[in-house]
C-alpha positions as CSV (number, residue, x, y, z in Angstrom):
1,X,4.1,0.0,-6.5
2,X,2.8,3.5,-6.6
3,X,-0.4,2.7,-9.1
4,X,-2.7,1.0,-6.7
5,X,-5.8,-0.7,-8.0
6,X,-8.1,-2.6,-5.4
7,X,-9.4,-5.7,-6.1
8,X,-12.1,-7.6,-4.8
9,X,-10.5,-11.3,-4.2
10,X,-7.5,-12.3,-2.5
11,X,-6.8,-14.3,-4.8
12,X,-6.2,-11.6,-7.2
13,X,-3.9,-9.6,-5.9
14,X,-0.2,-9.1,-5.9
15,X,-0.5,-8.2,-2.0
16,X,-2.7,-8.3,0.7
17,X,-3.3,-5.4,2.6
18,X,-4.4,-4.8,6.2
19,X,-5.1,-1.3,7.4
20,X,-3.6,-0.4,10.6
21,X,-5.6,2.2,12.8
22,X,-2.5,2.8,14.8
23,X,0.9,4.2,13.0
24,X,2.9,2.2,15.5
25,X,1.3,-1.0,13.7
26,X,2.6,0.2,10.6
27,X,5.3,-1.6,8.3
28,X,4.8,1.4,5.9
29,X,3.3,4.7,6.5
30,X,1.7,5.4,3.2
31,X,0.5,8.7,1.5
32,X,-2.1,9.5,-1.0
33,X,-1.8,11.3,-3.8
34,X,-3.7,13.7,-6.3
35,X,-2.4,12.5,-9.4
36,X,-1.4,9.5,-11.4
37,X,2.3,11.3,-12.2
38,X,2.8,11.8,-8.7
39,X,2.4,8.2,-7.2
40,X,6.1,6.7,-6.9
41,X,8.3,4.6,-4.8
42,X,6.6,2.1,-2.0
43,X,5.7,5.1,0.0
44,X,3.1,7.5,-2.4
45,X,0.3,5.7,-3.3
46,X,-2.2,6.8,-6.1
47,X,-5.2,4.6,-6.9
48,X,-6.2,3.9,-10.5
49,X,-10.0,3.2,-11.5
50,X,-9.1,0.3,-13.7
51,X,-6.9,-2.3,-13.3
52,X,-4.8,-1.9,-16.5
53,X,-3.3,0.8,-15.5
54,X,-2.3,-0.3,-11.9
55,X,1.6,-1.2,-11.2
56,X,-0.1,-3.2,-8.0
57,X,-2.9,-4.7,-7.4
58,X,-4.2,-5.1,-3.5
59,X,-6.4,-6.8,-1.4
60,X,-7.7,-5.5,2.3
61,X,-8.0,-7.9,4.6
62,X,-9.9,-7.7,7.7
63,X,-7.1,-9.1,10.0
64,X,-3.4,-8.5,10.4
65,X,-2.7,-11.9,10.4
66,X,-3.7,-12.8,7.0
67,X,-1.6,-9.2,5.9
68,X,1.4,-9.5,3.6
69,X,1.7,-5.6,4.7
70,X,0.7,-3.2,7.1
71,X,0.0,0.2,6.0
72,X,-1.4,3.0,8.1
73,X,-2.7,6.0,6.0
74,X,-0.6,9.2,7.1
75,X,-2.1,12.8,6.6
76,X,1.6,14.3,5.4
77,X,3.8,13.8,2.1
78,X,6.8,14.1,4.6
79,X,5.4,11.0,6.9
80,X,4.8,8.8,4.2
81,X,8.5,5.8,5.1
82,X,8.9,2.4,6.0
83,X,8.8,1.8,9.5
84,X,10.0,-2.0,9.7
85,X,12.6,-3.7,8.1
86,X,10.0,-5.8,6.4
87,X,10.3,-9.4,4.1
88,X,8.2,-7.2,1.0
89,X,10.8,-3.8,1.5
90,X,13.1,-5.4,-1.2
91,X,10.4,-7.0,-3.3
92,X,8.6,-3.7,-4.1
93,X,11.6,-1.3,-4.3
């Protein structure tokens, strides 16, 4: 999952993605990297400009509810975890 391209429709993507503004929120804390060969894992996220060179494709949504993950967008290599034993922890591993 580490190669993140966004993309504009829902219906588009392999997972829909709300934002948390709270780490406690969180299934996944999720750090951003610098380059492409460092994105790796569920955990360090690097996002591609085109979609063919993307492992994931997201979507943001603007509620929780309609979220197949929560991410909140930690500041530290060394925070970046899953925080919840959640149903998409085995499906993106």
């Amino acid at each position: 999952m580490a190669n993140i391209f966004v993309v504009d429709r829902g219906s588009r993507a392999d997972i829909n993605v709300f934002k948390a503004d709270r780490e406690s929120h969180a299934d996944l804390n999720v750090y951003v990297v610098d380059r492409k060969s460092q994105g790796r894992g569920d955990e360090l996220w690097f996002f591609v400009d085109r979609e063919s060179q993307a492992d994931t494709e997201i979507f943001y949504v603007n509620r929780e509810s309609q979220a197949d993950l929560v991410v909140y967008f930690v500041d530290r290599k060394s925070q970046a975890k899953w925080r919840k034993g959640h149903k998409l922890k085995n499906r993106l591993s």
